[in-house]
N, C-alpha and C positions, 0 to 999 in steps of 0.2 A: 274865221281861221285862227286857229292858235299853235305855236311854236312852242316846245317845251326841249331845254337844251341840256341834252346827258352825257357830252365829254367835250373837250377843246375849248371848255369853258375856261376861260383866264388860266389857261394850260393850254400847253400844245397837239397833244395827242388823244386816244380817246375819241376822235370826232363822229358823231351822231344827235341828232335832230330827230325828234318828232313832229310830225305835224297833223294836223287834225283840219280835216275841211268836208263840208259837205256831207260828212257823216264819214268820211274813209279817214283809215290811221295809216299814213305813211311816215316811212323810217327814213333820213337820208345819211346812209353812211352805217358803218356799223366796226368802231375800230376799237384798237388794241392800244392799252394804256402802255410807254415804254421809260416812263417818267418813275423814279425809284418811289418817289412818294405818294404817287396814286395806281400803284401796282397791284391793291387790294382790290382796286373796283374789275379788274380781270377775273377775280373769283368770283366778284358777289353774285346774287342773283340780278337777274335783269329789272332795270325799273319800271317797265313795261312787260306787260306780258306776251311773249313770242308770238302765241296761236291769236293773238287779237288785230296783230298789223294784217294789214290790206296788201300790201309794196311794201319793197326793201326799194332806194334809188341811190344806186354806187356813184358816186364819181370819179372814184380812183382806184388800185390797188394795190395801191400803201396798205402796210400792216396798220400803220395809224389810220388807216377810212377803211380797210376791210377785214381786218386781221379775229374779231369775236362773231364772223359767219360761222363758222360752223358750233360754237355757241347758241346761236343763234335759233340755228338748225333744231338741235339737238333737246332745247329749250319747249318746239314746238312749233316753229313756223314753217308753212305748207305753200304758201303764196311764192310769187313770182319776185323774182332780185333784177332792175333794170340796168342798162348799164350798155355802155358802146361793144360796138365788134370786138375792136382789138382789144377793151377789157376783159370782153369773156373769155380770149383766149389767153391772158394772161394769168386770168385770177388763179387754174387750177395749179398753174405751176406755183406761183406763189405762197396757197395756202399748205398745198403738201409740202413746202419745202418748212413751212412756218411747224407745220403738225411734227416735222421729223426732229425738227432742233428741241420740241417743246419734249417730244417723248427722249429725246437723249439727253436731254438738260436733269429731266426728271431722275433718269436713271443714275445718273452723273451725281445729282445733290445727295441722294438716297444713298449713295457707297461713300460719297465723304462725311455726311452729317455721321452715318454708320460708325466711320475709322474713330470722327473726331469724337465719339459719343455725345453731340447735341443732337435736340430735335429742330424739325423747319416751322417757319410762323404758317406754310403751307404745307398742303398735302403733300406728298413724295411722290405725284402722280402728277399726268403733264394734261396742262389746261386743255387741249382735246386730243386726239388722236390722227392721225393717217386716213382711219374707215372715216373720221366723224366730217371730216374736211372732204374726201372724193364727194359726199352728199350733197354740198352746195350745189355742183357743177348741175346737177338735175333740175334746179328750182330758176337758172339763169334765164333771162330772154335778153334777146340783143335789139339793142333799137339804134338806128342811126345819128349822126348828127343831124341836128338845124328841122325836122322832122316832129310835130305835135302829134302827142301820143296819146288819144282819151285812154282817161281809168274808169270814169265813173259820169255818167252824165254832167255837165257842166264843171269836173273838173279835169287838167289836162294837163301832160307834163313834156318836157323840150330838154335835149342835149345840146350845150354848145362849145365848143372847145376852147379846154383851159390853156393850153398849151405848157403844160408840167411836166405832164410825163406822156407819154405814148397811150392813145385811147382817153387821156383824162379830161374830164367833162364839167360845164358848170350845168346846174340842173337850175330852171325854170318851171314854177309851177303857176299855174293859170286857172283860178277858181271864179266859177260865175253863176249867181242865182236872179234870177230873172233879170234884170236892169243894173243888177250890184257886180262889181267884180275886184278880183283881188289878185296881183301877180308877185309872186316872191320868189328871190332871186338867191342859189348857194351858188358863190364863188367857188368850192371846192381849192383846193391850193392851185391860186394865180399863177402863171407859169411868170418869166421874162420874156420884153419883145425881144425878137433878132436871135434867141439861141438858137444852136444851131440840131439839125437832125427834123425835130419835130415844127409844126405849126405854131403862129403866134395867137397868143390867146383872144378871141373873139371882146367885142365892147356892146352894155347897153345904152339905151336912153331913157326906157321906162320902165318905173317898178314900184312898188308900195311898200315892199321891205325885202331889205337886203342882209343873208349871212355870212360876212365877210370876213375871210382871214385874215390876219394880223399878224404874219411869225416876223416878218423883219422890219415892223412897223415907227423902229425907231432908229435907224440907220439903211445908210447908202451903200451898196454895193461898191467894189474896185470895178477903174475904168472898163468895160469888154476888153477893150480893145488891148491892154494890157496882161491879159489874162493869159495868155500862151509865153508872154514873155518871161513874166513870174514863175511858171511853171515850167520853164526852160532854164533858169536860172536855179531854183532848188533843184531839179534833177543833175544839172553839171556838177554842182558845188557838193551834191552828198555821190554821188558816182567817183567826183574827184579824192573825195575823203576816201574810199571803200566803201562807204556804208550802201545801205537799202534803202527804197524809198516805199514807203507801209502808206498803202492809201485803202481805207473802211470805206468803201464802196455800197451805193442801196444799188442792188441789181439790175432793177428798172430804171432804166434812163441815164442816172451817174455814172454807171460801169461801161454803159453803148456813149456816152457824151466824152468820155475821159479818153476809149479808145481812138475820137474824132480828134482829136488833139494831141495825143501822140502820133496819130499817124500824121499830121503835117508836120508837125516838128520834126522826124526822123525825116522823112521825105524832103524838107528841105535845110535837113542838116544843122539843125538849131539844137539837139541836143546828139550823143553819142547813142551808138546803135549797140542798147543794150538788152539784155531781156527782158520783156511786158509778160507777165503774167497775169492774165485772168481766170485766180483762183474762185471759181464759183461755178457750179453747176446749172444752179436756178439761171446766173445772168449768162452764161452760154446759152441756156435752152430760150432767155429772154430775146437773146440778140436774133437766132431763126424768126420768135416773132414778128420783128421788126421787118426782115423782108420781107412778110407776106401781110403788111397793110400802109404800102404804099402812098394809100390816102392821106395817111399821117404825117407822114413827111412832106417839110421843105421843099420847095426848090431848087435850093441847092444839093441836099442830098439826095432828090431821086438823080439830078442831073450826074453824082459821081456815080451813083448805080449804074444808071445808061452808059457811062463811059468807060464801065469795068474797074473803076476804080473805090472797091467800096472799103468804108471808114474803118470796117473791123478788119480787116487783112492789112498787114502789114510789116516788113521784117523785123522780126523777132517776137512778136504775138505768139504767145503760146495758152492754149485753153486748157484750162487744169480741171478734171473732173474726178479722179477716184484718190479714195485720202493718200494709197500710197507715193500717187504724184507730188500730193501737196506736201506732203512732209520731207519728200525729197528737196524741197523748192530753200527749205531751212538748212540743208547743210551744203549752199552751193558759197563757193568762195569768191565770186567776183560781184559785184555790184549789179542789183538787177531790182526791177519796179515790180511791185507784188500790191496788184488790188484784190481785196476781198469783204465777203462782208460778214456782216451787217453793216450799214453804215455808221450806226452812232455804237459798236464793239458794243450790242448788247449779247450779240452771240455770234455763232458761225466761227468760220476757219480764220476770221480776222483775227480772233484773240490769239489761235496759238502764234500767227507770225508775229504779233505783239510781244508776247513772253519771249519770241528772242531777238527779239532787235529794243524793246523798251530801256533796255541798260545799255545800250551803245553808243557812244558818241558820235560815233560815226553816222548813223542811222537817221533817217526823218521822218517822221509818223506826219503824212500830211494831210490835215481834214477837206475835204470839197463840198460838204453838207451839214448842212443843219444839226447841232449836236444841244440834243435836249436835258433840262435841269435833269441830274441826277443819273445822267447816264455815263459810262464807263468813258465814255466821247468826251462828254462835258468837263469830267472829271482832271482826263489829261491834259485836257485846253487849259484849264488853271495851273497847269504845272505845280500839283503836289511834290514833295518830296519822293514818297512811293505811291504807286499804285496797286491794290488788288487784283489780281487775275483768277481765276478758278481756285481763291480760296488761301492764295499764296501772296504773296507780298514782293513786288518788283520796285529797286530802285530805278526812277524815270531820270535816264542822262539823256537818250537820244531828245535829237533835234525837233521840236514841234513847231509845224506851218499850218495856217487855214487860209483857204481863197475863195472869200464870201464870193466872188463872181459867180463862180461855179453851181451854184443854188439854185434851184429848179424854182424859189420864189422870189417873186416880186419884189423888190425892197419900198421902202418908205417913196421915193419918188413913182415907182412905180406902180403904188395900190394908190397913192393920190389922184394921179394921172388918170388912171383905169375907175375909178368913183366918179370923176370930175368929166367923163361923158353923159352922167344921167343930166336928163333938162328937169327945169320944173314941172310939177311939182317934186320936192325930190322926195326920195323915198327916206325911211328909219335905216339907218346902220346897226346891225348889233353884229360888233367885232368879236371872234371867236379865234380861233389857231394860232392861239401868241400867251406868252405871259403876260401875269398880268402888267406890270410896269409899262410893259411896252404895247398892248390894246391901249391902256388909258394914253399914254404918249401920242398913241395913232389919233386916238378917239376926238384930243384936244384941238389937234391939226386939220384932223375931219370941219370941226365944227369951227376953227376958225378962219381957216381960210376958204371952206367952202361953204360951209352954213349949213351943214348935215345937224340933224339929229342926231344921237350917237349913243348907243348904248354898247354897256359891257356887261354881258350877265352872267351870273354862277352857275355852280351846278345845280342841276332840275329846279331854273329859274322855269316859270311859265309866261307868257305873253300873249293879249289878246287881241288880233288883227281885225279892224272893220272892214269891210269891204264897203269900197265907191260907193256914195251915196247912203249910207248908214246916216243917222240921226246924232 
Protein backbone atom coordinates (compact mmCIF):
# COMPACT_ATOMS: atom_id res chain seq x y z
CA UNK A 1 0.00 0.00 0.00
CA UNK A 2 1.29 3.51 -0.62
CA UNK A 3 -0.13 6.98 0.44
CA UNK A 4 0.96 9.89 -1.79
CA UNK A 5 -0.12 13.32 0.02
CA UNK A 6 -1.52 16.20 -2.42
CA UNK A 7 -2.94 18.89 -0.15
CA UNK A 8 -3.34 19.61 3.89
CA UNK A 9 0.11 18.82 3.74
CA UNK A 10 1.83 21.14 6.49
CA UNK A 11 -1.20 23.42 5.27
CA UNK A 12 -4.48 23.42 6.15
CA UNK A 13 -6.57 23.12 3.25
CA UNK A 14 -6.38 21.35 -0.12
CA UNK A 15 -7.06 17.95 1.66
CA UNK A 16 -6.52 14.92 -0.67
CA UNK A 17 -4.76 11.45 -0.51
CA UNK A 18 -3.91 9.03 -2.81
CA UNK A 19 -3.76 5.64 -2.25
CA UNK A 20 -2.82 2.84 -4.02
CA UNK A 21 -3.50 -0.82 -2.86
CA UNK A 22 -4.03 -3.97 -4.50
CA UNK A 23 -3.78 -2.69 -7.81
CA UNK A 24 -6.94 0.12 -7.19
CA UNK A 25 -5.96 4.05 -7.12
CA UNK A 26 -8.19 5.66 -4.63
CA UNK A 27 -8.54 9.34 -4.02
CA UNK A 28 -9.75 10.41 -0.40
CA UNK A 29 -10.96 13.82 -0.47
CA UNK A 30 -10.59 16.01 -3.29
CA UNK A 31 -10.55 19.92 -1.97
CA UNK A 32 -10.02 23.37 -2.64
CA UNK A 33 -6.91 25.45 -1.71
CA UNK A 34 -8.43 28.69 0.29
CA UNK A 35 -4.94 29.58 1.76
CA UNK A 36 -3.62 33.09 -0.34
CA UNK A 37 -0.42 31.18 -0.91
CA UNK A 38 -1.26 27.88 -2.39
CA UNK A 39 -4.16 29.43 -4.50
CA UNK A 40 -2.09 28.38 -7.69
CA UNK A 41 -2.42 24.58 -7.01
CA UNK A 42 -6.51 25.31 -7.76
CA UNK A 43 -5.43 26.07 -11.35
CA UNK A 44 -2.85 23.68 -11.96
CA UNK A 45 -3.34 20.51 -13.57
CA UNK A 46 -4.07 17.44 -11.36
CA UNK A 47 -1.20 15.47 -10.11
CA UNK A 48 -2.72 12.52 -10.78
CA UNK A 49 -4.55 11.74 -13.68
CA UNK A 50 -8.51 12.02 -13.30
CA UNK A 51 -9.55 8.99 -15.80
CA UNK A 52 -6.90 6.66 -13.83
CA UNK A 53 -8.64 6.63 -10.14
CA UNK A 54 -10.71 3.79 -9.22
CA UNK A 55 -12.95 5.75 -6.05
CA UNK A 56 -13.23 9.18 -5.07
CA UNK A 57 -13.87 8.59 -0.64
CA UNK A 58 -15.32 11.99 0.55
CA UNK A 59 -15.36 12.50 4.08
CA UNK A 60 -16.84 15.67 4.24
CA UNK A 61 -18.17 18.61 2.37
CA UNK A 62 -16.15 21.32 3.19
CA UNK A 63 -14.94 23.27 0.24
CA UNK A 64 -11.59 22.25 1.74
CA UNK A 65 -12.29 17.95 1.32
CA UNK A 66 -14.69 18.64 -1.56
CA UNK A 67 -14.58 21.94 -3.24
CA UNK A 68 -12.11 20.69 -6.89
CA UNK A 69 -15.00 17.85 -7.76
CA UNK A 70 -16.20 19.05 -10.36
CA UNK A 71 -12.33 19.62 -11.43
CA UNK A 72 -12.18 16.56 -11.00
CA UNK A 73 -15.14 15.61 -13.16
CA UNK A 74 -14.19 17.52 -15.82
CA UNK A 75 -10.54 16.44 -15.78
CA UNK A 76 -11.98 12.91 -16.65
CA UNK A 77 -13.13 10.85 -13.87
CA UNK A 78 -16.14 8.36 -14.57
CA UNK A 79 -16.03 6.19 -11.39
CA UNK A 80 -18.04 6.41 -8.40
CA UNK A 81 -17.46 9.31 -5.27
CA UNK A 82 -18.33 7.37 -1.88
CA UNK A 83 -19.52 9.10 0.81
CA UNK A 84 -22.49 9.07 3.75
CA UNK A 85 -26.29 9.76 3.03
CA UNK A 86 -26.45 13.00 4.47
CA UNK A 87 -23.30 14.06 2.43
CA UNK A 88 -24.80 13.29 -0.65
CA UNK A 89 -27.41 15.30 0.04
CA UNK A 90 -25.44 18.11 0.92
CA UNK A 91 -22.56 18.09 -1.47
CA UNK A 92 -25.08 19.37 -4.53
CA UNK A 93 -26.07 22.28 -2.71
CA UNK A 94 -22.62 23.16 -1.60
CA UNK A 95 -20.89 22.78 -4.84
CA UNK A 96 -23.41 24.96 -6.98
CA UNK A 97 -23.32 27.49 -4.47
CA UNK A 98 -19.24 27.24 -4.69
CA UNK A 99 -19.61 27.15 -8.80
CA UNK A 100 -21.96 30.60 -8.52
CA UNK A 101 -19.43 32.70 -6.21
CA UNK A 102 -16.50 31.36 -8.51
CA UNK A 103 -18.46 32.53 -11.84
CA UNK A 104 -19.42 36.00 -10.04
CA UNK A 105 -16.10 36.35 -8.54
CA UNK A 106 -14.78 35.95 -12.03
CA UNK A 107 -17.04 38.26 -13.54
CA UNK A 108 -16.45 40.81 -10.75
CA UNK A 109 -12.35 40.55 -11.15
CA UNK A 110 -12.64 41.02 -14.98
CA UNK A 111 -14.65 44.54 -14.73
CA UNK A 112 -12.33 45.88 -12.08
CA UNK A 113 -8.88 44.64 -13.36
CA UNK A 114 -10.78 46.27 -16.76
CA UNK A 115 -11.50 49.89 -14.84
CA UNK A 116 -8.08 49.57 -13.13
CA UNK A 117 -6.26 48.62 -16.39
CA UNK A 118 -4.13 45.70 -14.77
CA UNK A 119 -4.15 42.13 -15.74
CA UNK A 120 -5.04 38.95 -13.20
CA UNK A 121 -2.10 36.41 -12.36
CA UNK A 122 -5.41 34.17 -13.41
CA UNK A 123 -7.62 33.83 -16.08
CA UNK A 124 -10.77 36.09 -15.88
CA UNK A 125 -12.81 32.87 -15.95
CA UNK A 126 -14.12 31.05 -12.72
CA UNK A 127 -12.32 27.78 -11.74
CA UNK A 128 -15.51 25.79 -13.00
CA UNK A 129 -18.85 26.55 -13.63
CA UNK A 130 -22.76 25.73 -12.41
CA UNK A 131 -23.10 22.75 -15.51
CA UNK A 132 -19.54 21.63 -14.48
CA UNK A 133 -20.56 21.07 -10.51
CA UNK A 134 -24.61 19.52 -11.24
CA UNK A 135 -22.11 16.52 -12.92
CA UNK A 136 -20.79 15.32 -9.73
CA UNK A 137 -24.10 14.68 -8.24
CA UNK A 138 -24.42 11.62 -11.14
CA UNK A 139 -21.12 9.87 -10.24
CA UNK A 140 -22.26 9.86 -6.01
CA UNK A 141 -22.99 6.51 -4.20
CA UNK A 142 -24.19 6.66 -0.59
CA UNK A 143 -22.97 4.02 1.71
CA UNK A 144 -23.80 4.14 5.32
CA UNK A 145 -22.05 4.33 8.45
CA UNK A 146 -20.01 1.45 10.48
CA UNK A 147 -21.05 -0.82 7.06
CA UNK A 148 -17.68 -2.51 5.01
CA UNK A 149 -17.94 -1.78 1.64
CA UNK A 150 -15.77 -4.24 -0.81
CA UNK A 151 -14.16 -2.31 -3.92
CA UNK A 152 -11.94 -4.77 -5.19
CA UNK A 153 -11.39 -8.31 -3.94
CA UNK A 154 -9.38 -8.15 -0.66
CA UNK A 155 -9.75 -4.61 -0.38
CA UNK A 156 -12.57 -2.90 1.60
CA UNK A 157 -13.46 0.46 2.78
CA UNK A 158 -15.76 1.64 6.14
CA UNK A 159 -17.48 5.02 7.23
CA UNK A 160 -17.29 6.09 10.81
CA UNK A 161 -18.44 9.14 12.25
CA UNK A 162 -16.27 12.08 12.62
CA UNK A 163 -18.66 14.08 14.34
CA UNK A 164 -17.65 17.66 12.55
CA UNK A 165 -20.16 18.37 10.80
CA UNK A 166 -23.44 16.66 9.69
CA UNK A 167 -22.81 13.39 7.38
CA UNK A 168 -18.96 13.76 8.15
CA UNK A 169 -17.03 10.68 8.04
CA UNK A 170 -13.63 9.14 9.03
CA UNK A 171 -12.85 6.60 6.33
CA UNK A 172 -11.11 3.13 6.91
CA UNK A 173 -9.63 1.18 4.53
CA UNK A 174 -8.93 -2.44 4.92
CA UNK A 175 -6.30 -4.19 2.43
CA UNK A 176 -5.54 -8.06 2.50
CA UNK A 177 -3.58 -10.44 0.27
CA UNK A 178 -3.56 -13.68 1.33
CA UNK A 179 -2.40 -13.92 5.13
CA UNK A 180 -0.97 -10.05 4.87
CA UNK A 181 -3.23 -7.26 5.75
CA UNK A 182 -3.00 -3.63 6.03
CA UNK A 183 -5.70 -1.19 7.72
CA UNK A 184 -5.36 2.68 7.25
CA UNK A 185 -7.09 5.00 9.03
CA UNK A 186 -8.25 9.21 7.60
CA UNK A 187 -9.43 10.95 10.48
CA UNK A 188 -11.06 13.48 8.14
CA UNK A 189 -11.55 16.64 10.49
CA UNK A 190 -12.13 15.32 14.16
CA UNK A 191 -15.19 16.73 15.30
CA UNK A 192 -15.38 17.71 19.49
CA UNK A 193 -17.01 15.44 22.18
CA UNK A 194 -20.25 16.75 23.60
CA UNK A 195 -21.15 19.58 20.72
CA UNK A 196 -24.08 19.93 20.54
CA UNK A 197 -26.74 19.12 17.32
CA UNK A 198 -24.71 16.33 15.78
CA UNK A 199 -22.99 12.87 17.10
CA UNK A 200 -19.71 12.43 18.92
CA UNK A 201 -17.10 11.33 16.84
CA UNK A 202 -16.42 7.51 16.94
CA UNK A 203 -12.72 5.98 18.48
CA UNK A 204 -10.34 3.13 17.15
CA UNK A 205 -8.08 0.63 18.64
CA UNK A 206 -6.46 -0.86 15.58
CA UNK A 207 -4.56 0.45 12.60
CA UNK A 208 -1.27 0.26 10.74
CA UNK A 209 -1.36 3.93 9.60
CA UNK A 210 -3.13 6.79 10.46
CA UNK A 211 -3.96 10.26 8.44
CA UNK A 212 -4.48 12.59 11.10
CA UNK A 213 -5.47 16.14 11.38
CA UNK A 214 -3.70 18.42 13.14
CA UNK A 215 -5.53 22.05 12.79
CA UNK A 216 -5.60 22.91 16.57
CA UNK A 217 -2.81 20.86 17.36
CA UNK A 218 -1.13 23.35 19.48
CA UNK A 219 -3.59 24.72 21.73
CA UNK A 220 -6.70 24.19 23.96
CA UNK A 221 -10.07 25.20 23.25
CA UNK A 222 -12.21 27.85 25.84
CA UNK A 223 -14.01 26.01 28.68
CA UNK A 224 -17.67 24.59 26.72
CA UNK A 225 -19.18 25.24 29.30
CA UNK A 226 -18.42 28.82 29.03
CA UNK A 227 -19.06 29.39 25.63
CA UNK A 228 -22.73 30.75 25.73
CA UNK A 229 -21.66 33.03 28.40
CA UNK A 230 -19.01 34.61 26.18
CA UNK A 231 -21.19 34.84 23.57
CA UNK A 232 -23.87 36.59 25.64
CA UNK A 233 -21.59 38.96 26.94
CA UNK A 234 -20.12 40.31 23.25
CA UNK A 235 -23.72 40.45 22.04
CA UNK A 236 -25.03 42.77 25.22
CA UNK A 237 -22.00 44.91 25.17
CA UNK A 238 -21.95 45.72 21.06
CA UNK A 239 -26.25 45.79 21.11
CA UNK A 240 -25.48 48.24 24.03
CA UNK A 241 -22.97 50.30 21.95
CA UNK A 242 -25.41 50.25 18.75
CA UNK A 243 -23.36 48.32 16.78
CA UNK A 244 -23.87 44.92 14.82
CA UNK A 245 -22.55 41.74 15.60
CA UNK A 246 -20.71 40.25 11.91
CA UNK A 247 -20.30 36.56 12.41
CA UNK A 248 -18.51 34.55 8.83
CA UNK A 249 -20.33 31.71 9.18
CA UNK A 250 -19.35 28.08 7.13
CA UNK A 251 -22.98 27.03 6.18
CA UNK A 252 -22.74 23.66 7.31
CA UNK A 253 -22.87 23.01 10.83
CA UNK A 254 -21.53 26.78 12.18
CA UNK A 255 -24.59 28.51 10.89
CA UNK A 256 -27.28 25.39 12.33
CA UNK A 257 -24.69 25.27 15.73
CA UNK A 258 -24.61 29.19 16.22
CA UNK A 259 -28.57 29.13 15.71
CA UNK A 260 -28.53 26.42 18.71
CA UNK A 261 -27.15 28.99 20.80
CA UNK A 262 -29.03 31.85 20.25
CA UNK A 263 -31.91 30.27 20.70
CA UNK A 264 -31.27 29.39 24.34
CA UNK A 265 -29.87 32.50 25.19
CA UNK A 266 -33.06 34.44 23.91
CA UNK A 267 -35.23 31.85 25.34
CA UNK A 268 -33.86 32.18 28.64
CA UNK A 269 -33.31 35.85 28.50
CA UNK A 270 -29.50 35.99 28.63
CA UNK A 271 -29.07 38.31 25.81
CA UNK A 272 -31.89 40.94 24.30
CA UNK A 273 -34.28 40.00 21.63
CA UNK A 274 -32.67 41.25 18.74
CA UNK A 275 -32.65 40.36 15.11
CA UNK A 276 -30.67 37.05 13.96
CA UNK A 277 -30.20 37.12 10.65
CA UNK A 278 -29.19 34.13 8.62
CA UNK A 279 -27.95 35.68 5.54
CA UNK A 280 -27.14 32.61 3.46
CA UNK A 281 -29.03 30.73 1.08
CA UNK A 282 -26.89 27.55 0.93
CA UNK A 283 -27.09 27.47 4.98
CA UNK A 284 -30.95 27.95 4.87
CA UNK A 285 -31.17 25.11 2.22
CA UNK A 286 -28.47 23.30 4.58
CA UNK A 287 -30.58 23.58 7.83
CA UNK A 288 -33.91 21.61 5.74
CA UNK A 289 -31.02 19.04 5.48
CA UNK A 290 -30.69 18.62 8.87
CA UNK A 291 -34.26 17.52 9.37
CA UNK A 292 -34.28 14.96 7.20
CA UNK A 293 -31.20 12.78 8.67
CA UNK A 294 -32.20 12.31 11.98
CA UNK A 295 -29.68 9.70 12.41
CA UNK A 296 -27.14 12.37 12.67
CA UNK A 297 -28.17 13.94 15.39
CA UNK A 298 -27.72 13.96 19.18
CA UNK A 299 -29.83 13.14 21.57
CA UNK A 300 -30.37 15.91 22.74
CA UNK A 301 -31.51 17.49 19.61
CA UNK A 302 -33.80 14.91 18.31
CA UNK A 303 -35.43 15.12 21.79
CA UNK A 304 -36.14 19.27 21.06
CA UNK A 305 -37.43 18.15 17.68
CA UNK A 306 -39.93 15.77 19.36
CA UNK A 307 -40.88 18.30 21.76
CA UNK A 308 -41.52 21.09 19.03
CA UNK A 309 -38.97 22.92 20.11
CA UNK A 310 -36.55 22.98 17.29
CA UNK A 311 -33.05 25.02 17.55
CA UNK A 312 -33.54 27.01 14.19
CA UNK A 313 -36.90 28.76 14.98
CA UNK A 314 -36.69 31.29 17.31
CA UNK A 315 -37.95 34.87 17.86
CA UNK A 316 -36.42 37.13 15.77
CA UNK A 317 -34.70 34.48 13.37
CA UNK A 318 -35.00 35.78 10.05
CA UNK A 319 -33.82 33.61 6.78
CA UNK A 320 -32.42 35.90 4.19
CA UNK A 321 -32.27 34.51 0.73
CA UNK A 322 -32.62 37.16 -2.36
CA UNK A 323 -29.70 39.90 -2.47
CA UNK A 324 -32.49 42.54 -2.29
CA UNK A 325 -33.07 41.30 1.46
CA UNK A 326 -29.68 41.18 2.20
CA UNK A 327 -28.70 44.55 1.27
CA UNK A 328 -31.63 45.79 2.97
CA UNK A 329 -30.23 44.07 6.22
CA UNK A 330 -27.25 47.13 5.88
CA UNK A 331 -29.31 50.04 6.25
CA UNK A 332 -31.34 48.92 9.20
CA UNK A 333 -30.57 51.24 12.34
CA UNK A 334 -30.94 49.24 15.43
CA UNK A 335 -28.58 46.64 16.55
CA UNK A 336 -29.13 43.33 15.08
CA UNK A 337 -26.84 39.86 14.58
CA UNK A 338 -26.01 39.27 10.86
CA UNK A 339 -24.40 35.73 10.14
CA UNK A 340 -23.05 35.02 6.74
CA UNK A 341 -20.68 33.40 4.84
CA UNK A 342 -17.99 32.30 3.93
CA UNK A 343 -16.64 31.59 6.90
CA UNK A 344 -13.06 32.66 6.75
CA UNK A 345 -14.65 36.22 4.32
CA UNK A 346 -13.09 34.42 1.48
CA UNK A 347 -16.33 35.35 -0.28
CA UNK A 348 -19.98 35.40 -0.29
CA UNK A 349 -22.37 38.12 1.20
CA UNK A 350 -20.03 38.26 4.42
CA UNK A 351 -17.71 40.67 2.84
CA UNK A 352 -20.32 43.30 1.83
CA UNK A 353 -21.77 43.32 5.70
CA UNK A 354 -18.01 43.70 6.32
CA UNK A 355 -17.45 46.82 4.17
CA UNK A 356 -20.04 48.45 6.41
CA UNK A 357 -19.60 47.67 9.87
CA UNK A 358 -15.33 47.09 9.42
CA UNK A 359 -14.98 50.98 10.45
CA UNK A 360 -17.27 50.97 13.23
CA UNK A 361 -16.69 51.09 16.49
CA UNK A 362 -19.47 50.14 17.49
CA UNK A 363 -19.52 46.95 15.60
CA UNK A 364 -17.94 43.31 16.38
CA UNK A 365 -16.83 41.20 13.59
CA UNK A 366 -16.84 37.83 15.69
CA UNK A 367 -14.95 34.75 14.46
CA UNK A 368 -16.40 31.10 15.59
CA UNK A 369 -14.16 29.17 13.09
CA UNK A 370 -10.99 28.35 11.96
CA UNK A 371 -9.45 31.30 9.99
CA UNK A 372 -6.63 30.04 7.70
CA UNK A 373 -3.07 31.64 6.81
CA UNK A 374 -3.71 34.27 4.26
CA UNK A 375 -7.30 34.44 4.30
CA UNK A 376 -9.33 37.80 4.51
CA UNK A 377 -10.42 35.98 8.29
CA UNK A 378 -6.83 35.59 9.21
CA UNK A 379 -6.00 38.86 8.06
CA UNK A 380 -8.61 40.68 10.40
CA UNK A 381 -7.58 38.57 13.53
CA UNK A 382 -4.25 40.32 13.39
CA UNK A 383 -5.82 43.57 13.37
CA UNK A 384 -4.07 45.41 10.64
CA UNK A 385 -4.55 48.94 10.39
CA UNK A 386 -6.71 48.46 7.02
CA UNK A 387 -8.09 45.99 5.40
CA UNK A 388 -8.83 45.15 1.60
CA UNK A 389 -12.09 44.30 0.55
CA UNK A 390 -13.24 44.01 -3.19
CA UNK A 391 -10.12 45.95 -4.08
CA UNK A 392 -10.75 48.92 -1.81
CA UNK A 393 -9.03 49.62 1.27
CA UNK A 394 -11.18 49.80 4.75
CA UNK A 395 -10.07 51.21 7.84
CA UNK A 396 -10.59 48.18 10.68
CA UNK A 397 -12.12 50.12 14.01
CA UNK A 398 -14.89 47.71 14.69
CA UNK A 399 -14.51 45.41 17.55
CA UNK A 400 -12.75 41.81 16.82
CA UNK A 401 -13.71 38.67 19.00
CA UNK A 402 -12.90 34.69 18.28
CA UNK A 403 -14.43 31.72 20.38
CA UNK A 404 -12.09 28.95 19.61
CA UNK A 405 -14.84 26.72 21.45
CA UNK A 406 -17.02 27.02 18.69
CA UNK A 407 -14.80 24.84 16.24
CA UNK A 408 -16.02 21.90 14.69
CA UNK A 409 -12.22 20.65 15.55
CA UNK A 410 -10.82 18.88 18.11
CA UNK A 411 -8.13 20.80 19.96
CA UNK A 412 -4.66 19.65 21.14
CA UNK A 413 -6.31 17.68 24.12
CA UNK A 414 -8.74 16.36 22.12
CA UNK A 415 -6.76 14.59 18.98
CA UNK A 416 -4.36 13.30 21.98
CA UNK A 417 -7.12 11.80 23.69
CA UNK A 418 -8.70 10.39 20.42
CA UNK A 419 -4.89 8.80 19.10
CA UNK A 420 -4.39 7.47 22.70
CA UNK A 421 -7.31 4.81 22.17
CA UNK A 422 -5.26 2.74 19.71
CA UNK A 423 -3.50 -0.31 21.62
CA UNK A 424 -0.46 -1.74 20.58
CA UNK A 425 1.02 -2.29 18.25
CA UNK A 426 0.46 1.23 17.43
CA UNK A 427 0.17 2.51 14.22
CA UNK A 428 2.44 5.49 12.16
CA UNK A 429 0.97 9.00 12.45
CA UNK A 430 1.34 11.15 9.63
CA UNK A 431 -0.19 14.66 10.74
CA UNK A 432 -1.80 16.44 7.89
CA UNK A 433 -4.65 19.59 8.32
CA UNK A 434 -2.51 22.03 10.27
CA UNK A 435 0.29 24.23 9.71
CA UNK A 436 3.19 23.48 9.83
CA UNK A 437 4.40 24.71 13.31
CA UNK A 438 1.70 23.32 14.71
CA UNK A 439 1.67 19.39 13.06
CA UNK A 440 5.41 19.44 14.29
CA UNK A 441 4.05 20.77 17.88
CA UNK A 442 1.31 17.96 17.73
CA UNK A 443 3.87 15.61 16.21
CA UNK A 444 6.37 16.12 19.40
CA UNK A 445 3.50 15.44 21.94
CA UNK A 446 2.40 12.35 19.81
CA UNK A 447 5.64 10.94 20.23
CA UNK A 448 6.30 11.86 23.66
CA UNK A 449 3.85 11.27 25.61
CA UNK A 450 2.44 8.50 23.78
CA UNK A 451 5.19 6.86 21.98
CA UNK A 452 3.69 7.35 18.19
CA UNK A 453 5.75 7.34 15.32
CA UNK A 454 4.96 10.58 13.85
CA UNK A 455 5.38 11.78 10.67
CA UNK A 456 4.84 15.28 8.87
CA UNK A 457 4.90 15.11 5.15
CA UNK A 458 4.98 17.72 2.31
CA UNK A 459 3.46 18.04 -0.78
CA UNK A 460 3.42 14.76 -3.10
CA UNK A 461 5.51 13.14 -0.23
CA UNK A 462 5.09 9.40 -1.26
CA UNK A 463 5.09 6.58 1.40
CA UNK A 464 5.26 3.00 1.39
CA UNK A 465 2.92 0.77 3.67
CA UNK A 466 3.96 -3.02 4.43
CA UNK A 467 1.23 -5.12 5.01
CA UNK A 468 1.18 -7.62 8.30
CA UNK A 469 3.63 -10.01 8.01
CA UNK A 470 5.93 -8.51 5.09
CA UNK A 471 9.71 -9.31 5.33
Amino acid sequence: MRIQFFGASQQVTGSCYLVEAAGLRLLVDCGLYQERAYLERNWAPFPVAPGSLDSVLLTHVHLDHSGLLPRLVRGGFRNKILMTPATADLLPIVLLDSAELQEEDAAQKKKRHKKEGRRSRHPEVPLYTRAEAEKVSGLVKRIPYEKWIPLKKGVSVRLREAGHILGSAMIEISAREGRRSFRTIFSGDLGQQSKPLICDPEVFEQGQAVVMESTYGDRTHEDPGDTETMLGRIIKETAGAGGNIIIPVFAVERAQEMMFHFSRLIHQRRIPRLPVYLDSPMATDITDVFLRHPECLDEETRGLFLSGKSPFQFPGLRYVRNQKESKAINSLTRPAVIMAGSGMCTGGRIKHHLVHNISRPESTILFVGYQAAGTLGRQIISRPPEVRIFGQLHPLKARVEQIHAFSGHADRSGLLNWAGHFQPPLPVLFLTHGEKEVALSLAKSLHEERGFDVVVPGYQDVYGLKLSGDS
